[in-house]
C-alpha positions as CSV (number, residue, x, y, z in Angstrom):
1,X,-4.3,35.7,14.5
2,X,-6.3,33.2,11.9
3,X,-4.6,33.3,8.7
4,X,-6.5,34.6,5.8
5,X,-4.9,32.5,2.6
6,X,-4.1,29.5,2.5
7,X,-1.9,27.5,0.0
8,X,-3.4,24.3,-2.3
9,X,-1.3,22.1,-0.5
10,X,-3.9,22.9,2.7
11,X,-6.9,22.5,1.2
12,X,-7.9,19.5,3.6
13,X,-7.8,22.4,7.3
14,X,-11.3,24.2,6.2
15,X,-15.2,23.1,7.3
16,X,-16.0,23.9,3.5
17,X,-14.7,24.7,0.3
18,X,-16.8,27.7,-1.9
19,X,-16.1,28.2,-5.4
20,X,-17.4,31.6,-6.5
21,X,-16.9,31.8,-10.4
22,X,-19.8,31.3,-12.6
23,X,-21.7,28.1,-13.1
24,X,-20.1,27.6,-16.5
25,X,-17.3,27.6,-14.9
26,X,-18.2,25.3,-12.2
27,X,-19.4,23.1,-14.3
28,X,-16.3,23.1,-16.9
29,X,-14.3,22.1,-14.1
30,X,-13.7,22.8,-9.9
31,X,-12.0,21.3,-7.3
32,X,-13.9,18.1,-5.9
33,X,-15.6,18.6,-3.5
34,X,-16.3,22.5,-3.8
35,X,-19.9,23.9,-3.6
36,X,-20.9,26.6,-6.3
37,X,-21.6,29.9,-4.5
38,X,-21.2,32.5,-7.5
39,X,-20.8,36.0,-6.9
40,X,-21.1,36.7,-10.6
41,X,-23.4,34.5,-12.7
42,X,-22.8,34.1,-16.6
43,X,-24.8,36.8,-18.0
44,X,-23.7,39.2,-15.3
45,X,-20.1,38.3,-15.9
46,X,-20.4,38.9,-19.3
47,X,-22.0,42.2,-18.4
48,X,-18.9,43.4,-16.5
49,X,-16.2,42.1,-18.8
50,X,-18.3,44.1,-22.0
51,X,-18.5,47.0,-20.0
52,X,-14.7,46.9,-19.0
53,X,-13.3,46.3,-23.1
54,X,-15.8,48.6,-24.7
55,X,-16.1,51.6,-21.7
56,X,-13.4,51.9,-18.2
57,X,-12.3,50.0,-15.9
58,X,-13.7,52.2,-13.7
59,X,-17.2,52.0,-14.6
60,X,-17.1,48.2,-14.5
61,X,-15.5,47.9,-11.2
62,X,-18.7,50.0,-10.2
63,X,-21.3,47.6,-11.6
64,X,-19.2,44.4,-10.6
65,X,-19.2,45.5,-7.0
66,X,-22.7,46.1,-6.8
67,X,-23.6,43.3,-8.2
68,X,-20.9,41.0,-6.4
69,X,-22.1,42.6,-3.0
70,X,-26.1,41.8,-4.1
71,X,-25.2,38.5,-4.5
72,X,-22.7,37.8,-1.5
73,X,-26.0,39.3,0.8
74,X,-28.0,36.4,-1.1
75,X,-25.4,33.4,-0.6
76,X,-25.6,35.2,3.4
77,X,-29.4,35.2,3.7
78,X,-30.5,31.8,1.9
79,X,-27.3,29.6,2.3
80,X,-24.8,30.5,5.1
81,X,-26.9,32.8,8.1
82,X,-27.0,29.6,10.6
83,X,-23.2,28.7,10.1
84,X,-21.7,29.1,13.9
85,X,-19.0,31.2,14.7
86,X,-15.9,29.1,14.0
87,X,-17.0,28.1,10.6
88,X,-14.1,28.0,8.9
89,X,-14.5,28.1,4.6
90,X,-11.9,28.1,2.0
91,X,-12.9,30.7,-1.1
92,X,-11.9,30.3,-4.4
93,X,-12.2,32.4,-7.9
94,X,-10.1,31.9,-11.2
95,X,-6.6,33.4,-9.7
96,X,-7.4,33.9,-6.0
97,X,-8.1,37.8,-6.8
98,X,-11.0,40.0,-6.6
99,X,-14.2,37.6,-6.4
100,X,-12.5,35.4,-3.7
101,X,-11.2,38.4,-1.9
102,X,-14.7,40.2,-2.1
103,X,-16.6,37.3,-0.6
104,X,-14.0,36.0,2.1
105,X,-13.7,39.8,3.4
106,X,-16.9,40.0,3.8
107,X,-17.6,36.6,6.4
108,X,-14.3,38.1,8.0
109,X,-16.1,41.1,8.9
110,X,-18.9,39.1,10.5
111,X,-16.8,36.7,12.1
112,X,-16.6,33.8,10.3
113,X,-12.7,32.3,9.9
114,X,-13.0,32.8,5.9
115,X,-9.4,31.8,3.9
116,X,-8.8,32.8,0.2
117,X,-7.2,29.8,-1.5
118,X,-4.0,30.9,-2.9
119,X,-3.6,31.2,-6.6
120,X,-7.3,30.2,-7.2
121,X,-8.2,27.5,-9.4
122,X,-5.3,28.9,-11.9
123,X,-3.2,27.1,-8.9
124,X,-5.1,23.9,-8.8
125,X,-5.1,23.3,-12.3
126,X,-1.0,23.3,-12.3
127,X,-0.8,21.0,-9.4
128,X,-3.5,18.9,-11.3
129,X,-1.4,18.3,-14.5
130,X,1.9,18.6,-12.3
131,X,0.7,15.7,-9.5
132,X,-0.9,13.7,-12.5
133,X,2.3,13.3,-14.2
134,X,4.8,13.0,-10.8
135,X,2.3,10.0,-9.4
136,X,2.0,8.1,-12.9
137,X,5.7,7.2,-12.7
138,X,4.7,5.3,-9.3
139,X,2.4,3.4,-10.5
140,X,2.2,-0.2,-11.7
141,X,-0.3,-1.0,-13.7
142,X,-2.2,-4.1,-14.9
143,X,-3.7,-4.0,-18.2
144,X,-7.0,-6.1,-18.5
145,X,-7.1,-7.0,-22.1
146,X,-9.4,-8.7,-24.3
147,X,-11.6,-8.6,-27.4
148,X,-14.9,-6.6,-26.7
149,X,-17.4,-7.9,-25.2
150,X,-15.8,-10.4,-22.8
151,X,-16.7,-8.2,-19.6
152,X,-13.3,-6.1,-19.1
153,X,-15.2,-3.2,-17.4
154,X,-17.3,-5.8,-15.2
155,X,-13.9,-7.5,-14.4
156,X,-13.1,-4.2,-13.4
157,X,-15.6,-3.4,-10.9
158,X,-15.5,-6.9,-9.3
159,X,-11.8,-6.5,-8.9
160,X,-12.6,-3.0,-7.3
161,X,-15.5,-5.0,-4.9
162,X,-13.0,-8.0,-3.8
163,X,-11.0,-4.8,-2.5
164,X,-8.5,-4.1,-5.5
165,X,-7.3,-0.9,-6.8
166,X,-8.4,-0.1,-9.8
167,X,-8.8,3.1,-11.9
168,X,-11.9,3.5,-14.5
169,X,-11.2,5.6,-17.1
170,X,-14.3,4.6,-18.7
171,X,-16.6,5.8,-15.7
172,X,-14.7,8.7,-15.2
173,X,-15.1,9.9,-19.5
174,X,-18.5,8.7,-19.2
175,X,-18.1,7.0,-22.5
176,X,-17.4,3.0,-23.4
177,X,-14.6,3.7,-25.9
178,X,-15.6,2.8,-29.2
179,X,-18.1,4.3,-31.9
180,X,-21.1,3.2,-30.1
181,X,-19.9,3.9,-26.6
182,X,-21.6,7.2,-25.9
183,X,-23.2,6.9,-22.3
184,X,-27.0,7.1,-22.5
185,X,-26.8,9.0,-18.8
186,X,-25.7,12.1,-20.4
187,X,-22.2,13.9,-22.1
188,X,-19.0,13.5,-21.2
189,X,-17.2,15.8,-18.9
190,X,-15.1,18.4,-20.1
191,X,-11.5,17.4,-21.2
192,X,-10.1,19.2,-17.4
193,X,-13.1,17.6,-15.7
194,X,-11.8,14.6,-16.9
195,X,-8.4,15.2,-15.7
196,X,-9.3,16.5,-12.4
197,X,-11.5,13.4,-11.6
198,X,-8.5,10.7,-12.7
199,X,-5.9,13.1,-10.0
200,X,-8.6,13.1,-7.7
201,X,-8.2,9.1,-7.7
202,X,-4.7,8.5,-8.4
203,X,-3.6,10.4,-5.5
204,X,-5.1,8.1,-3.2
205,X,-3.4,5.1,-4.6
206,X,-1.2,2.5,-2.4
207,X,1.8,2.8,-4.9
208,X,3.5,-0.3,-3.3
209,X,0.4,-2.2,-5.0
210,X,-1.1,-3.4,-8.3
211,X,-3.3,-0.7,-10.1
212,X,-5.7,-2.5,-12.5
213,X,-7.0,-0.7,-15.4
214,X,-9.0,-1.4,-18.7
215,X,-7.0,-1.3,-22.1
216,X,-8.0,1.8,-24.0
217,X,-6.3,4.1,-27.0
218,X,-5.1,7.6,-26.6
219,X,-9.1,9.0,-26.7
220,X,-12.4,7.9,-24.8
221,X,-14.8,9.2,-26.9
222,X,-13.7,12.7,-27.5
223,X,-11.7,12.6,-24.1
224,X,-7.8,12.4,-24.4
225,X,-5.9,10.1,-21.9
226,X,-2.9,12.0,-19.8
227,X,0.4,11.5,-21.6
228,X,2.3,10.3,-18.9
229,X,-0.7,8.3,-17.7
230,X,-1.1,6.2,-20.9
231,X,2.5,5.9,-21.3
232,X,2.8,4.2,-17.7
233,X,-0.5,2.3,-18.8
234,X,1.1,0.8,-22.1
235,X,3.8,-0.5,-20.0
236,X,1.9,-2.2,-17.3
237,X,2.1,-5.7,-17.2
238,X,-0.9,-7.4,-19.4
239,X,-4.0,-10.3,-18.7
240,X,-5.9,-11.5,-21.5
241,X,-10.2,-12.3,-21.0
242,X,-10.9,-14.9,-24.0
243,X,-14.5,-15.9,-24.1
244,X,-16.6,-17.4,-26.7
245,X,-18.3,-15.1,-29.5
246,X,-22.2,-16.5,-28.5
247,X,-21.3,-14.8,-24.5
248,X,-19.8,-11.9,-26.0
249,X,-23.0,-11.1,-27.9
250,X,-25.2,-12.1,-25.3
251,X,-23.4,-9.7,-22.8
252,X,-23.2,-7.3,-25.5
253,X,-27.3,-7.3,-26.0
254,X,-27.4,-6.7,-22.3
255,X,-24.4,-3.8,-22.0
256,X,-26.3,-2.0,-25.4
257,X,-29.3,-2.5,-24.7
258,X,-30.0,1.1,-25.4
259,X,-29.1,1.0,-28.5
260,X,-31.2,-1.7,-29.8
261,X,-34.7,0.1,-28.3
262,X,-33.6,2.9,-30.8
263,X,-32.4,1.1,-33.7
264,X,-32.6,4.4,-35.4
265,X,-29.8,5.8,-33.5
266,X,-27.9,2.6,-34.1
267,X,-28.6,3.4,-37.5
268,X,-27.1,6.7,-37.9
269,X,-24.1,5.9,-35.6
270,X,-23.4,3.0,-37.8
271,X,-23.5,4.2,-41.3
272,X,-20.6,6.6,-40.0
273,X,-18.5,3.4,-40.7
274,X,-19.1,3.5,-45.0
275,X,-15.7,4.6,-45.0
276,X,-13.9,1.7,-43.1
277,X,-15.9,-0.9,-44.0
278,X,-18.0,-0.5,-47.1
279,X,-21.2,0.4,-48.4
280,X,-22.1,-3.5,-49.0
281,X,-21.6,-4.2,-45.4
282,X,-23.3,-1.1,-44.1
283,X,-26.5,-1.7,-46.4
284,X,-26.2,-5.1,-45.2
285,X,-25.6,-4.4,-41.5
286,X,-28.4,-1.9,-41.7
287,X,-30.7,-4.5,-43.1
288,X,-30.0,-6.4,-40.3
289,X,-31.1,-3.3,-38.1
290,X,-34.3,-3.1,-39.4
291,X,-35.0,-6.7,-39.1
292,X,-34.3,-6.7,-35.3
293,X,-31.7,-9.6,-36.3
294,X,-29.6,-8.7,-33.3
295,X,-27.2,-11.8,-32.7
296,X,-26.1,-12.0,-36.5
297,X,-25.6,-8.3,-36.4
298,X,-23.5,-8.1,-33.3
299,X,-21.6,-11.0,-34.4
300,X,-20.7,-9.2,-37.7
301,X,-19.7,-5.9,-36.1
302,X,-17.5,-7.5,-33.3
303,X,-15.7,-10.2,-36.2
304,X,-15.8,-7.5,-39.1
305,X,-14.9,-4.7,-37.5
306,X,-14.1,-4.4,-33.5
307,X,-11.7,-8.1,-33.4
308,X,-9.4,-6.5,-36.0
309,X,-9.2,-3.2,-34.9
310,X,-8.8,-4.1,-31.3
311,X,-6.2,-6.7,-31.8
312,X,-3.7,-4.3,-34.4
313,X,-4.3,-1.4,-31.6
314,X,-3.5,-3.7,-28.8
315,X,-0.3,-5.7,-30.6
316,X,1.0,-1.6,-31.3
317,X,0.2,-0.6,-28.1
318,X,1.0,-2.3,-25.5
319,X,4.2,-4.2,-26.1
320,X,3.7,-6.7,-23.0
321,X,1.1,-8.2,-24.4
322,X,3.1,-10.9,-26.2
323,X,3.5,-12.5,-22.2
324,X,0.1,-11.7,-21.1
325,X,-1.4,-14.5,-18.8
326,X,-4.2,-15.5,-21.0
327,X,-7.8,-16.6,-19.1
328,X,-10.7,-18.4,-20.6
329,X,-14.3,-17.2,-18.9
330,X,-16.6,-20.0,-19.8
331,X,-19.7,-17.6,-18.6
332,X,-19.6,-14.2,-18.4
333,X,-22.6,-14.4,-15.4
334,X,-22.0,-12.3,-12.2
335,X,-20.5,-15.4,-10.7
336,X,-18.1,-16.5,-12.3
337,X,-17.1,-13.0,-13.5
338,X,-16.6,-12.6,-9.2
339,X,-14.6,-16.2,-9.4
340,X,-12.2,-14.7,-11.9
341,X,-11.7,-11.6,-10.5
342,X,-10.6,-13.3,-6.7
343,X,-7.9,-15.2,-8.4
344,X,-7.1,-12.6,-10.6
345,X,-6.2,-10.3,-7.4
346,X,-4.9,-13.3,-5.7
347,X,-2.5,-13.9,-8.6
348,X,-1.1,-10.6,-8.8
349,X,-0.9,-10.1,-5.0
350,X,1.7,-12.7,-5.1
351,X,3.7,-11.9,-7.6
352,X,3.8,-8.4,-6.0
353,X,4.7,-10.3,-2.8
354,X,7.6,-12.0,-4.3
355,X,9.1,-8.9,-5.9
């Protein structure tokens, strides 16, 4: 007899994986992976949940199934008629109860091997935080350090191409990390988004090797780092990227570039700084804005503002810093940002190697 739920730990045994909340929900959070199939949309969620608080149970049972049943014959019609027989897909709502159990009874009856996930994505989300935590311990981290603008994130995703392991918390928050780091390819994910998509790559992680990841603080943008996660970060072992100030800005103009075709949103992000820094050096930096003087502006932002901050946050943070192997990149080009990033690996490799 085909079973009919199946527990988290078996997600990987179905042809498919349907998640039938709402698309806010969806889109808050899901398990990768999972296609949106929803038996209730927002507004007709809303509907049912108003019509439960303010008259019965009874009578919103009655509108949810017709419109849960309208909307299964839908998903049937447009997405899933020329499935074969032994399709086999894995349903999901918030706690595994009714909106799963609605649609996967429903493909039973026709024939299709349809499993309710167990426990929903309540379920998912414990073994999300619970995994996080549990496989942080495991890991060993190295911590590429270094003033901004010296090419950690590009260090990064050459380590990754040369066949390291790395993990980009940047990519995955969608944000660079500092006041003017909001991604111009949209928002960041939600906070559990966020969390889902750093388990989702952890778990696949060779434990027995070196797990390279940028230096960051507690928050990417508005996105906060995994307790456990930062605190096995801040103890990773440390490599320091020196460079001179004229590559930094130079890769800087290219990484920003965004930002200096709107110089009026530069503006407005920049004047949030009064506070910090002054009114003089934000009238001044602004000045500077308007007059399209981009290399004396950078310069002043990264040795006025980012080089301090940056080094007190790194000297509190991550206390193996003090016996980080320091490297010099004369040239922050594609090449030699490749060259460095092969003997970085090969470095590291060997010291794993001869522990």
């Amino acid at each position: 007899m085909n079973r009919t739920v199946i527990e988290i730990s078996e997600l990987g045994i179905s042809d498919e994986l349907i998640d039938v909340r709402s698309p806010s929900e969806y889109e808050l959070d899901h398990i990768p992976g999972a296609k949106n199939f929803p038996v209730l949309n927002d507004e007709e969620r809303h509907h049912v949940g108003w019509t439960y608080k303010n008259k019965s149970a009874f009578e919103a049972k009655k509108i949810g199934a017709s419109i849960v049943a309208k909307n299964i014959a839908t998903h049937i019609e447009q997405s899933f008629i020329h499935k074969p027989k032994h399709w086999s897909p894995t349903i999901y709502c918030w706690r595994g109860g009714q909106r799963s159990g609605s649609m996967s009874i429903i493909l039973r009856q026709i024939g299709w091997r349809a499993q309710q996930l167990h426990g929903g994505y309540k379920a998912f989300r414990k073994t999300v935080i619970d995994d996080t935590d549990r496989i942080s311990d495991k890991l060993r981290f190295v911590v590429v350090c270094g003033m901004t603008g010296v090419g950690k994130t590009r260090v990064l995703e050459s380590i990754h191409a040369h066949g390291g392991q790395i993990l980009d918390l940047e990519d995955l928050a969608n944000h660079r990390g500092s006041l003017l780091g909001q991604s111009p390819s949209g928002p960041q994910p939600s906070q559990k988004r966020f969390e889902t998509q750093i388990w989702d790559r952890i778990r696949s992680v060779d434990t027995s090797e070196a797990v390279f990841v940028e230096s960051e603080s507690k928050k990417i943008g508005s996105l906060r780092i995994p307790e456990k996660l930062l605190a096995a970060i801040r103890s990773g072992e440390c490599l320091n990227i020196n460079a001179s100030i004229e590559e930094r800005v130079s890769r800087l103009r290219q990484d920003y570039e965004h930002y200096l075709l709107d110089p009026e949103s530069l503006e407005t992000d920049i004047v949030r700084l009064r506070e910090r820094v002054g009114s003089q050096t934000i009238d001044q930096w602004v000045e500077m804005i308007n007059q399209r003087d981009w290399n004396r502006f950078i310069t002043e932002l990264l040795t006025r503002y980012y080089d301090p901050l940056y080094d007190k946050a790194m000297r509190q943070n991550f206390k193996k810093l003090n016996t980080a192997k320091n490297f010099t990149l004369e040239s922050t080009s594609d090449s030699s940002i490749s060259d460095f990033s092969k003997r970085v690996l090969t470095e590291f490799k060997t010291q794993n190697d001869n522990r």
